[in-house]
C-alpha positions in Angstrom: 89.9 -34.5 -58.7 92.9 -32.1 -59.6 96.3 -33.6 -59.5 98.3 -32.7 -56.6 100.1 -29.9 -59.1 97.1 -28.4 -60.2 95.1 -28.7 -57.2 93.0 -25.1 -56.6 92.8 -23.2 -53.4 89.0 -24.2 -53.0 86.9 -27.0 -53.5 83.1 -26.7 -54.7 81.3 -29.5 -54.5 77.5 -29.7 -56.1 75.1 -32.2 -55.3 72.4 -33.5 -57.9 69.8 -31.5 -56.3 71.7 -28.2 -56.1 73.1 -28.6 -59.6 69.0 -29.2 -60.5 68.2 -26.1 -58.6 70.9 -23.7 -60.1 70.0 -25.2 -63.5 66.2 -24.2 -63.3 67.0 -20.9 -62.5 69.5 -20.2 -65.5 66.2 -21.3 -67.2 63.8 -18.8 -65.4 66.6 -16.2 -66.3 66.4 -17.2 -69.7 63.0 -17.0 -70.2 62.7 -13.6 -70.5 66.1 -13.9 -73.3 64.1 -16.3 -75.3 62.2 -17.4 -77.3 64.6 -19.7 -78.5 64.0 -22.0 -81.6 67.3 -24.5 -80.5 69.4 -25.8 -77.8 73.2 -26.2 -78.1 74.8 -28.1 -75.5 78.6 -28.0 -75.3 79.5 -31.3 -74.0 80.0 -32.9 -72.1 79.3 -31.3 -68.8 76.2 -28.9 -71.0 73.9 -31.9 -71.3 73.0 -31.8 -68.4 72.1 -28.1 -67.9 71.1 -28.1 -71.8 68.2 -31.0 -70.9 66.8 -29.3 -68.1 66.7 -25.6 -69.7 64.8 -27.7 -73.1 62.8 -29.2 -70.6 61.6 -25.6 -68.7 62.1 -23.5 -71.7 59.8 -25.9 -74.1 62.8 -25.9 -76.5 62.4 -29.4 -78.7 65.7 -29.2 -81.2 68.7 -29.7 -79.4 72.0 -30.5 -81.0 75.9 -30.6 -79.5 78.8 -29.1 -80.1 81.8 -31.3 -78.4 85.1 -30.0 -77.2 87.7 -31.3 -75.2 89.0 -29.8 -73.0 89.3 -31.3 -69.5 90.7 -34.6 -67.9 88.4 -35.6 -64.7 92.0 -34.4 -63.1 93.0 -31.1 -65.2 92.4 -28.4 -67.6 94.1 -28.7 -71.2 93.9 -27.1 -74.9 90.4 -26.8 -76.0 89.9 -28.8 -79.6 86.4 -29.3 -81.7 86.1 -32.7 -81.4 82.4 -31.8 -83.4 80.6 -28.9 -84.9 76.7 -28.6 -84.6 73.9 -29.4 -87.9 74.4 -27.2 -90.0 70.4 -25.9 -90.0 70.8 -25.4 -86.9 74.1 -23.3 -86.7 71.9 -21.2 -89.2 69.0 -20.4 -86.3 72.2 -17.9 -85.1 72.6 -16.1 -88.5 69.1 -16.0 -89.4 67.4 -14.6 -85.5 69.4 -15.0 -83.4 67.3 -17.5 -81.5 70.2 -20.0 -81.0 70.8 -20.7 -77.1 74.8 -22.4 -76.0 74.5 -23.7 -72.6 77.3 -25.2 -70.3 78.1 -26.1 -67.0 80.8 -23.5 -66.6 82.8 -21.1 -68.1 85.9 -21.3 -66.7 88.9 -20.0 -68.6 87.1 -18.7 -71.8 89.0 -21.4 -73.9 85.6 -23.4 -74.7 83.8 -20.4 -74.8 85.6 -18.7 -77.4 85.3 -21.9 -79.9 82.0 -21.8 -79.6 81.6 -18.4 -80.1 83.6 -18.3 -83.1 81.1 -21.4 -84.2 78.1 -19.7 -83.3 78.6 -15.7 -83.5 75.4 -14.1 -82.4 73.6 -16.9 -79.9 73.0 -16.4 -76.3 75.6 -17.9 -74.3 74.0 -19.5 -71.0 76.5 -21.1 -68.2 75.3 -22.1 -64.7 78.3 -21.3 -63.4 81.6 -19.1 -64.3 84.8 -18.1 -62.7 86.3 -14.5 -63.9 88.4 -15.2 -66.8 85.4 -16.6 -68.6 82.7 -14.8 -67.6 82.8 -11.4 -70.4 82.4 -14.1 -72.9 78.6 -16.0 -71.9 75.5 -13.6 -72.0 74.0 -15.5 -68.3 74.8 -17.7 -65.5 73.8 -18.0 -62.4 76.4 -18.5 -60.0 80.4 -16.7 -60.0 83.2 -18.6 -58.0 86.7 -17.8 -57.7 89.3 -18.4 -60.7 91.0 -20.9 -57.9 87.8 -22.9 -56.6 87.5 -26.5 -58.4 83.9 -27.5 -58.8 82.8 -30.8 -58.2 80.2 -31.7 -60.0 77.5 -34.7 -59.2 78.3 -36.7 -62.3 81.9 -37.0 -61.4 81.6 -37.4 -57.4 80.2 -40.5 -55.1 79.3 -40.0 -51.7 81.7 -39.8 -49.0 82.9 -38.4 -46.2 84.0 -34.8 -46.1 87.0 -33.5 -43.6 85.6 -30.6 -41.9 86.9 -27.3 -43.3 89.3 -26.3 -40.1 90.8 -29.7 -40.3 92.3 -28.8 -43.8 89.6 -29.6 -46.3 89.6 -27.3 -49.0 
C-alpha cells in the first residue's frame, strides 16, 4: 500500500482470477504478434503474466530480466539488478522473436531499461497507465496515471469501505 504521501487518487484492486483473465487475453492478443522463440519476464511482478502467456503461447525458453524499482509502499529509481542469457538477448537481434512481458507499465522507467537491453522485442504489459504506455507494443487494460493497482500477490482478503464512504 502507498504511503500516506504518495498515496494515488484511485485504488485498483485485482483479484487472482481477474489478473488470470486479463493475462490470457494479453496472450490471445499476442498470438497473432508471435511466433515467439523466448519469454522475458521483467520481475518481479512479470512472472506471473510471463508463465501464463508461455503456458498459452507454447513458448518453452523463458529467462528474466530483474529491476528494481518499487517498494510494496512506493515508486523509486529503476536499477538492473540482472540482465537476461546472453543467447537469448540474441533471439531480438537475430528475428525479432523475443517477447518482454510485465505486469504494468507505469512510468516508462522499467520500460525504457529494458528496451535499451532488448531493442527490437515485443513489449507485452497487462496493464499501463499513460506515461508508459508509447513505450510497450500490447496490453490489455489502460488506467489513470493516479490509480494504484493492487495486485493479488501483494493483497489478503478483507473488507472493503464502500466507495461513497471514502474508499478510494
Amino acid at each position: 500500500m502507498p504511503s500516506d504521501t504518495t498515496r494515488p487518487a484511485k485504488a485498483f484492486p485485482v483479484s487472482w482470477d481477474m489478473f488470470h483473465r486479463d493475462a490470457r487475453a494479453l496472450a490471445w492478443r499476442l498470438n497473432d504478434a508471435g511466433p515467439f522463440a523466448a519469454v522475458v519476464a521483467v520481475t518481479r511482478g512479470g512472472l506471473v503474466p510471463a508463465a501464463i502467456v508461455a503456458r498459452e503461447l507454447g513458448i518453452r525458453v523463458v529467462d528474466t530480466v530483474c529491476i528494481m524499482s518499487y517498494s510494496h509502499t512506493e515508486q523509486g529509481e529503476a536499477h538492473l539488478l540482472k540482465g537476461v542469457a546472453e543467447d537469448v538477448a540474441r533471439l531480438t537481434a537475430r528475428d525479432g522473436r523475443l517477447l518482454i512481458v510485465d505486469d504494468l507499465v507505469d512510468t516508462g522507467a522499467t520500460a525504457r531499461i529494458v528496451r535499451d537491453l532488448l531493442p527490437g522485442a515485443h513489449f507485452a504489459t497487462v496493464y499501463a497507465k499513460p506515461l508508459g504506455r508509447p513505450l510497450v507494443d500490447t496490453f490489455i487494460t489502460e488506467v489513470s496515471q493516479d490509480t494504484w493497482i493492487y495486485f493479488p500477490w501483494d493483497t489478503g482478503l478483507a473488507f472493503q469501505p464502500p466507495i461513497r464512504d471514502g474508499a478510494a
